[in-house]
N, C-alpha and C positions, 0 to 999 in steps of 0.2 A: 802684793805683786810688785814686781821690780824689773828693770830692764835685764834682769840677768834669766828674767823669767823664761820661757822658751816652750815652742809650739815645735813640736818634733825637735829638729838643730836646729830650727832659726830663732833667731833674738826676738822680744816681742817688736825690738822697735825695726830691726830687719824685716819683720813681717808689715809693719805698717807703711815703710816705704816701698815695700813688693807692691806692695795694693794700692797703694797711690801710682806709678810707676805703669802698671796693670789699666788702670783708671784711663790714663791719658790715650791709650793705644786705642780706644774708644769715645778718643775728642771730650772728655771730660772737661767744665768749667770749674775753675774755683777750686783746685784739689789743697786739700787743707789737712795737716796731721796736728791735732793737739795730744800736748803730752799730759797725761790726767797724774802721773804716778807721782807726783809731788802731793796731789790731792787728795782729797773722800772720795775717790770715784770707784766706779761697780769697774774699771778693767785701768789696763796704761796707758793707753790710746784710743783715740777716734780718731779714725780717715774718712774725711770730710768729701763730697763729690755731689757736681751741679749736672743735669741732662736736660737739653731742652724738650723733650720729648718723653713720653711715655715709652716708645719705640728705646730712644738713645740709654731711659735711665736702666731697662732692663738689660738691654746692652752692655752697659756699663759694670751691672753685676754679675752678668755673666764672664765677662771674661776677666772679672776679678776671681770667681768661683773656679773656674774652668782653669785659669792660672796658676791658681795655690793646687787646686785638686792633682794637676801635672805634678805637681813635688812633694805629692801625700799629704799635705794639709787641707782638712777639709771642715766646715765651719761646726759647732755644734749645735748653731740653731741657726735658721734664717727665717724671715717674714715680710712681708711687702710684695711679693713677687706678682699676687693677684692686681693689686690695685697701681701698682708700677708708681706711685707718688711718693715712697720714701723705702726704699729695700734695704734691708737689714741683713749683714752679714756676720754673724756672732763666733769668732776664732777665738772666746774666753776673755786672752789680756788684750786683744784686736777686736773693737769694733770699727765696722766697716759699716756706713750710712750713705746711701745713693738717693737722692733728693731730687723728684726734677723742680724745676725753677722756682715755684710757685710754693711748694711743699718747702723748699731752705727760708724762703722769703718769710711765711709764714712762723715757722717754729724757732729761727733764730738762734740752732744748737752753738752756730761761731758763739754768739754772746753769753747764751745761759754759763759755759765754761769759759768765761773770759779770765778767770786767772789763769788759764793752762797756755803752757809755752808753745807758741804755734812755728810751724814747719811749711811756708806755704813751697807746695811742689808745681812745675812746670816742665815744659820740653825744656 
């Protein structure tokens, strides 16, 4: 996988700033893209996203979901969505992980890929 990789036209790494970008429009904390494609990693990116709420983190993925699906990308797996503590949005070279507070605190995905080059996103 490579950044030349591509989800329909978009770049995988186009796609991971849609989705952080997406993120925020739903007051997301902590939006974080690591770049894995230097690595051993299963895709090229994780976009990283905090909610304080079970309410916000669902929130959160949805209108990451609902976003992409607007421009014909649409994930090829998703999970979390019953337990809303860490949803999972699988676009192949794009993972997309919505965490609320307690669920990032715990699993500590920023660290586990601490060699991957990070992208912190903002307004």
């Amino acid at each position: 996988m490579t950044d030349a990789s591509v989800v329909g036209k978009v770049s995988a790494r186009d796609l991971a700033r849609d989705a952080a970008r997406l993120m925020l429009t739903k007051r997301a904390e902590d939006v974080l893209i690591l770049d894995l494609a230097g690595l051993d990693g299963i895709c090229d990116y994780f976009v990283l996203a905090t909610g304080q709420s079970e309410v916000q983190t669902k929130a959160i993925a949805d209108a990451v979901d609902e976003g992409l699906r607007a421009r014909g990308i649409r994930p090829w797996h998703t999970e979390g969505y019953e337990a809303r503590r860490w949803i999972l949005l699988d676009y192949v070279d794009v993972v997309v992980h919505v965490f609320h507070v307690r669920a990032r605190e715990f699993y500590l995905l920023d660290k586990l890929w601490g060699d991957a080059r990070r992208e912190v996103v903002a307004d």
